[in-house]
C-alpha positions in Angstrom: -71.2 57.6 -40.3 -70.6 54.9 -38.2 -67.2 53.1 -38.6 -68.5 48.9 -38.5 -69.1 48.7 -42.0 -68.6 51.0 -44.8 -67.6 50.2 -48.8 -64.5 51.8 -50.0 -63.7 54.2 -52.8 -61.7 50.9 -54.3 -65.0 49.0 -53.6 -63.5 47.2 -50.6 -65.7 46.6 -47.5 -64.0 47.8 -44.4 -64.9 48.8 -40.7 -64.0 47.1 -37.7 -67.3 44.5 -38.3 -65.7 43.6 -41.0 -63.3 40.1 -41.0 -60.3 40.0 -43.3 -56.7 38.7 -43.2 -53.3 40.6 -42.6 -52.5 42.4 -45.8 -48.9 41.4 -45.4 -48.5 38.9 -48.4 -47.3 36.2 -46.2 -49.7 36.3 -42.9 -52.5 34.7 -42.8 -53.6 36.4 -39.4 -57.5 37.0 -38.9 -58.2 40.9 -38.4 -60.6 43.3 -38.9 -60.8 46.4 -41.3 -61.1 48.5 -38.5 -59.4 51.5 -38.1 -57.0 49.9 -35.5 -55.4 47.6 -37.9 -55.0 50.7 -40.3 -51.3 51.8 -41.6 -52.3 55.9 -41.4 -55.5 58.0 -40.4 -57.6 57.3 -43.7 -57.7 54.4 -46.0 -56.7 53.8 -49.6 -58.5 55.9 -51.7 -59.9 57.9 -48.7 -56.5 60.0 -48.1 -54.7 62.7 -49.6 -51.5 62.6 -51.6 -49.4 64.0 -49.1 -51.2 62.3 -46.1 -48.8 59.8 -44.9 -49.6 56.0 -44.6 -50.5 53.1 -47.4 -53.6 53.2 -46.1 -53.9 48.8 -46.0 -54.5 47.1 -42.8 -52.2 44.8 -40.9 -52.1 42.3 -38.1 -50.4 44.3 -35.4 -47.2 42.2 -35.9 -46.7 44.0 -39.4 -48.4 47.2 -38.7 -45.3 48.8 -37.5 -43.0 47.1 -39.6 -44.3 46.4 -42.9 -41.5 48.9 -45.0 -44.5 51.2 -45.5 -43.6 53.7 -48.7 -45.5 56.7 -47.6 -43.9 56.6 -43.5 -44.9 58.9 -40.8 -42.9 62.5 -40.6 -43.2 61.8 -36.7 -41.9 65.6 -35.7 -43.6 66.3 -32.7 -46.1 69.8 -33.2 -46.6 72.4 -31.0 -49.2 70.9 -29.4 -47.1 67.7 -28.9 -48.8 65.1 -30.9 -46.8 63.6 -34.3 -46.9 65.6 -37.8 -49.3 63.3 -40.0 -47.6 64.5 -43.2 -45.2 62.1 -45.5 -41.8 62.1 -43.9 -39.2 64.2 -45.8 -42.3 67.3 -46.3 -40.7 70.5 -47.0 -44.3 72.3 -45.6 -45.5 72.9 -42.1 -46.0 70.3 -39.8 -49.9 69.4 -39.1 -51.2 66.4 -37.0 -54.7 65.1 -37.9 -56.0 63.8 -34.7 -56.0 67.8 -33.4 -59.9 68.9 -33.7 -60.3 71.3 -36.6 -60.8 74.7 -35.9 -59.0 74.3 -32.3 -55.5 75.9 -31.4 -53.5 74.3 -28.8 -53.4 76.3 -25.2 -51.2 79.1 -24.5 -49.9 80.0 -21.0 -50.1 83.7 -20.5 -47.4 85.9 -19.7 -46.2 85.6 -16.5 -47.5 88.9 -14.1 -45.3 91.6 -13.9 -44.6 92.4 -9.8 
């Protein structure tokens, strides 16, 4: 699926072909509903309850500032990138942007002499 146009679950059109305006109530800025105006990983109706993020798009003025409800952990995982879960989770930290399936590097052991 390409990401320049798609509908949805609310019936919104989004993608980064697609023009809109800051969802901050006040701005008026021209954007995009492409993932790089996007509060989280996964828009509304796309995400999961725990998944952190509102999941509305904002000018990058409001997008890291806009009193989001469902904020970031931000706990850095093992493999150094932030926990995508709700902040204040009592589970295991996961990040999203890690490819599934794939565990972060170990070093091995140091020889013995």
């Amino acid at each position: 699926m390409g990401f320049v146009y798609y509908i949805l679950p609310d019936g919104r059109e989004a993608g980064y072909g697609v023009e809109a305006e800051c969802d901050d109530p006040e701005c008026h800025r021209r954007i995009d509903r492409g993932r790089g105006y996007l509060c989280g990983h996964n828009p509304l109706g796309s995400k999961e309850d725990d998944e952190a993020g509102c999941g509305n798009y904002f000018c990058h003025r409001h997008l890291p500032d806009h009193r989001c409800p469902l904020p970031e952990c931000g706990v850095r995982c093992d493999d150094e990138l932030p926990c995508s879960l709700v902040a204040g989770h009592h589970r295991p930290h996961r990040n999203t942007v890690a490819r599934p399936g794939r565990r972060p590097r170990r070093r091995a052991p140091p020889g013995h002499p």
